[in-house]
N, C-alpha and C positions, 0 to 999 in steps of 0.2 A: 609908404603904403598908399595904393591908391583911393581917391575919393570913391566911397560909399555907392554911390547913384553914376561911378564910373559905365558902368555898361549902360547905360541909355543911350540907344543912339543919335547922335549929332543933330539929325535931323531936329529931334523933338528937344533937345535940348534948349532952353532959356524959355520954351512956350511956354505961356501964361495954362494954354490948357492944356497941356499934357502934364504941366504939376497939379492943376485943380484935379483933373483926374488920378493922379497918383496920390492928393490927399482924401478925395472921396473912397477909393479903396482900402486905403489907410484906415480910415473913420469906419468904413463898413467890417473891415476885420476885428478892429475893435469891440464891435458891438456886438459880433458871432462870439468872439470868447468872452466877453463880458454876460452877454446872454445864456453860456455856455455853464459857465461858474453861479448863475443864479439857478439852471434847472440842477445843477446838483447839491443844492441844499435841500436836504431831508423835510419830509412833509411829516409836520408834528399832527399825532389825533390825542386829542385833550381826554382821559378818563378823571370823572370824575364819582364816587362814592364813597357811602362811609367806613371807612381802615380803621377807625380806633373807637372803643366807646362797646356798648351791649348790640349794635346790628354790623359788629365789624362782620361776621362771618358773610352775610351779604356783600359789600363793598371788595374785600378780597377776593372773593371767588369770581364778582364780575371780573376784578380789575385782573386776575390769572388768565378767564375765557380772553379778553383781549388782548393779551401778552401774546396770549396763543397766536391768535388771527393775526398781527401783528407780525410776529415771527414767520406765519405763511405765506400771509403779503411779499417780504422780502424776498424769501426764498425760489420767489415765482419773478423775481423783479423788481418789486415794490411796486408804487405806484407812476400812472406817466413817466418810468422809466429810473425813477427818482425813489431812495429809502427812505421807511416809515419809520417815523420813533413816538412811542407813547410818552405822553407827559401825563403826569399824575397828581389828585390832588385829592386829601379827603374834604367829603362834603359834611361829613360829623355827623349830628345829629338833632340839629337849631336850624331855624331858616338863614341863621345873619351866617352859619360855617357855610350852607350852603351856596349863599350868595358869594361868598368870600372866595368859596372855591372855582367858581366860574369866572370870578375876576383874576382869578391865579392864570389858570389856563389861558386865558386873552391875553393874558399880559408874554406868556409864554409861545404867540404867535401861533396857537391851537388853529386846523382849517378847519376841524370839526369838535362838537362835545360828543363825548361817546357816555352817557352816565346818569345823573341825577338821579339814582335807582331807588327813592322813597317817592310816593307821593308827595311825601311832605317838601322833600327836596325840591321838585321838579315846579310846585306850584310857587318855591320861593325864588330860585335859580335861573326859571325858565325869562322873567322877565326882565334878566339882567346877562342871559345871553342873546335874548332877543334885541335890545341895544347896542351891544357889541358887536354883532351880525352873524352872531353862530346860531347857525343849524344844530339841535341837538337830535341823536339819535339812544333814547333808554330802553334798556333790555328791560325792567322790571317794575316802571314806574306805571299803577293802574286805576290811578283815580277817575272816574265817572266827568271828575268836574272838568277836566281837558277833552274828552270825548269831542269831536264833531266840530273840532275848531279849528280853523285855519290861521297854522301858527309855525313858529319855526320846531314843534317837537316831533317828529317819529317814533314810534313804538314798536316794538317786534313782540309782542305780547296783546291779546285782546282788552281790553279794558275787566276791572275786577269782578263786574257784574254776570257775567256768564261763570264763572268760579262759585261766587259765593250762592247760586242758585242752585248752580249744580250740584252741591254741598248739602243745602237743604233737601236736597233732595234724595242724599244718603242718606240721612240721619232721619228724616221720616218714614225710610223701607221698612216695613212692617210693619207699619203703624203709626197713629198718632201719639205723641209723647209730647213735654214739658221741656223746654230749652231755659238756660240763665246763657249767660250773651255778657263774656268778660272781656274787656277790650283794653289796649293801650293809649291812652291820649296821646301821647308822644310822639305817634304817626296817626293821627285824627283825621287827614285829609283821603288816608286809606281803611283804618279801622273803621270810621263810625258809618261812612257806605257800604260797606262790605257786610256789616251786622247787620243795618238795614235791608238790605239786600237778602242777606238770607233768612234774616225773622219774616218776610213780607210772603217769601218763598213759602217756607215750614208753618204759617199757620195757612195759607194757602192752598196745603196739603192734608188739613186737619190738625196739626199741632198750637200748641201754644206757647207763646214766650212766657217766662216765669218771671223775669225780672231783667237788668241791665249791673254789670259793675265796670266805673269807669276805672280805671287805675290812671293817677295822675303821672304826668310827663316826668322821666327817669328813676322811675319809683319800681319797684317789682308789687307783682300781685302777694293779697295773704293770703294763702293756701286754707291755712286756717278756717278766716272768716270766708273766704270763698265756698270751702266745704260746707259752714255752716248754712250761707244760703240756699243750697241744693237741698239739703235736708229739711227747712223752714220753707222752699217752696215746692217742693217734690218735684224737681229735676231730676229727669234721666238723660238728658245731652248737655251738653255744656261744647259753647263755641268761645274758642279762645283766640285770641286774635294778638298775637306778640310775635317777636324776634325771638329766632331759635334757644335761645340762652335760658330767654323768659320766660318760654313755653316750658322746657326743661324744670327749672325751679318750679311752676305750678304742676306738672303732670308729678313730678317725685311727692308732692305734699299731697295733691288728691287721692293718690293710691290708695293711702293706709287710712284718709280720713273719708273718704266715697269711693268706697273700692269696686263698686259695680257703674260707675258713670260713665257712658261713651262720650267719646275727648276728640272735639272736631277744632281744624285750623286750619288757615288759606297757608298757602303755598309758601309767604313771608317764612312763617317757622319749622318748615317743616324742612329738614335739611340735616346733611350728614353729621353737623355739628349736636342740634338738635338729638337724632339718635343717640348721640356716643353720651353723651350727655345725661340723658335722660334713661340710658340701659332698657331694665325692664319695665321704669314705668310707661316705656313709648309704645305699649303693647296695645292693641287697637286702635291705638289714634291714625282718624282719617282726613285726609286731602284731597283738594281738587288745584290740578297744577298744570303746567303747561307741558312737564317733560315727563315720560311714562319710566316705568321702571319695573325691571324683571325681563320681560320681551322685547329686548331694545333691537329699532331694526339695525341693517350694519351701519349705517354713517354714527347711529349714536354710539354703538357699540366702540366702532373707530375711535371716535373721538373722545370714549371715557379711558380709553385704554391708553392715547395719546397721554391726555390729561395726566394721568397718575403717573405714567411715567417721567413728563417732564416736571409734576408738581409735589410727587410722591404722596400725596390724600385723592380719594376718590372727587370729583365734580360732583357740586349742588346745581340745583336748577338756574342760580345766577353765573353759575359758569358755562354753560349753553349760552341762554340768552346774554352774557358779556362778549363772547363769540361772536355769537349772532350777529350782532348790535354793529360790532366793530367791524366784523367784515362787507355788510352789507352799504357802513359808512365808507371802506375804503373801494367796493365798486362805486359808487357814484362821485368818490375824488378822480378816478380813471378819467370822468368822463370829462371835469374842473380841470386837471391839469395837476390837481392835486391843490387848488383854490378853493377856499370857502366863497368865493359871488358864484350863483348861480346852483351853490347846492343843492338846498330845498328842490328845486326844479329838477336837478339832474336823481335823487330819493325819486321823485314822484314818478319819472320817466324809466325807473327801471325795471317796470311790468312785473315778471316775477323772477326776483330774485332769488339765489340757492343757498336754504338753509341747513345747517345741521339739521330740523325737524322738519324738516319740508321748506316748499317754496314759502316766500314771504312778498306778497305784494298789496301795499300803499294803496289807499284808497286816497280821495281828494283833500282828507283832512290829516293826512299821516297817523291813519288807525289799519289795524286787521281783522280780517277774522284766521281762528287759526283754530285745530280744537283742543280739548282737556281734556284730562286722563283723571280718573279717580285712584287712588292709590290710599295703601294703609300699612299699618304694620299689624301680620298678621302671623301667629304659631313664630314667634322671634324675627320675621323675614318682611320687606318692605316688598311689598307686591301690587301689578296692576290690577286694579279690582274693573276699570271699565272705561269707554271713553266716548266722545260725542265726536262731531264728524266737524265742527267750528263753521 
């Protein structure tokens, strides 16, 4: 058989530099398919929320919205040319799970966090993906105290203060009346702004706060004692500030023990689970949220129909913004390479981005404005009662 490198000809044969150049070609094919074999390893997006525990219905339904987007991404190409794969991690319902979970995903070679979707989370989490150099983008995280800071978080939701005012401001129509203001410790970085927020509203209005109940972290409210305090300070609204679950167990106990009390909550409880949950006692209770319901226009319409389909349960308002979140995370991997250096910057540069609920674009501290819908459960049926323009 003949030698290998038989066909060079004669000439160039024994040259010093016709083999340097037949080894630099050599070297450079190399490095095309070596380079080749690294753009087709799959670009991991880190979701991170809480799956187990009393706010799993939050954590699940983001983490479905981004399976979704997810599954879109690929279907269009994935990204830079290269397939997405979500990694998943819960963040519980402790600061030390949520910490734990974002070291999970790092460790999992995450280019982005798609998640932290508690306040409480984001204010424990955020400073230990900020170390590890992830950009995180949360669909539901809306603590005040992140507001205006230039940091590595993105929000595709306005912060909670436009909610819980706007909120005060159903519950004061027609008058001035008496609020008791029940909250959950256990997400403290979102409840106890968010009550503020709206008692500053509602006596602003002419109303007045009747009192405060804090319910301590992983404990449920007494329905009981809660009713008593309505009655002892002559409340007629009551702001409840819990996880769907929790809301649920307090709205079933107020019924029969305050059965004329209008029953207000942010957006946290108020969700499909919530309803099924809570039956006939979720009859009046009103929100202010991000996603409208009843006259959805077509993309949401699309996308709940999507949803049920591939999940067989209707979408919550975290499964939009889980969506959201994750797709707006996988255009500005487009523009990375599908790299986490340079994230943040490529978030900020992408003007406005296309959301299920409309466009979404980043202001200089990774905030938006976007607007709310007031909604209730009204005659058995969850209905848009009204919205602001964000």
């Amino acid at each position: 058989m003949p030698p290998l490198l038989s066909h060079v000809p004669p000439s160039g044969a024994g040259r010093p530099g016709a083999v340097l150049t037949l080894l630099v070609l050599l070297a450079l094919g190399a490095l095309v398919l070596l380079g080749g074999c690294l753009d087709s390893r799959p670009v991991f997006i880190g979701f991170s929320g809480p799956l187990t525990g009393r706010w799993a219905d939050l954590g699940v339904q983001g983490r479905n919205g981004a399976t979704l987007a997810v599954e879109d991404m690929n279907a269009r190409g994935g990204v830079a040319g290269r397939q997405v794969e979500l990694r998943v991690a819960d963040e519980g319902e402790t600061p030390e799970a949520a910490a734990a979970a974002v070291r999970s995903l790092e460790a999992q070679s995450a280019s982005v966090l798609v998640g932290l979707m508690t306040s409480a989370a984001a204010l424990a989490g955020l400073p230990v993906a900020e170390a590890a150099g992830l950009t995180v983008v949360s669909p539901t995280a809306m603590t005040p105290e992140l507001t205006g800071r230039r940091d590595a978080l993105f929000r595709v939701v306005p912060d909670l203060l436009a909610y819980a005012r706007g909120l005060a401001e159903q519950a004061a129509e027609g008058g001035a009346g008496r609020a008791l203001l029940v909250l959950d410790q256990g997400n403290a970085a979102f409840a106890e702004p968010y009550a503020q927020a709206f008692a500053e509203r509602y006596a602003a209005l002419g109303g007045r706060i009747a009192g405060w109940v804090l319910v301590p972290p992983g404990q449920a409210p007494d329905a009981a004692a809660v009713a008593g305090e309505i009655r002892a300070k002559g409340a007629r609204d009551v702001l409840a500030v819990f996880s769907a679950r929790t809301l649920a167990h307090l709205a079933v106990g107020l019924r029969p023990a305050a059965p004329g009390i209008r029953l207000y909550t942010p957006m946290w409880g108020f969700s499909q689970e919530f309803l099924a949950a809570a039956g006939a006692a979720a009859e009046g209770v009103t929100s202010c949220v991000a996603v409208p319901t009843g006259d959805f226009s077509p993309r949401v319409a699309e996308f709940n129909a999507r949803y049920l389909e591939r999940f067989g349960y209707p979408p919550s308002f975290a499964a939009v913004l889980g969506y959201e979140a994750a797709a707006v995370a996988g255009q500005a991997l487009e523009r990375t390479g599908g790299s986490r250096t340079g994230l943040a910057a490529a978030l900020s540069g992408l003007g406005k981005a296309s959301g299920v609920l409309g466009d979404i674009a980043f202001d200089p501290s990774g905030d938006v404005a976007r607007a709310v819908y007031w909604i209730g459960v009204r005659d058995g049926r969850v209905r848009t009662l009204g919205a602001s323009d964000g």
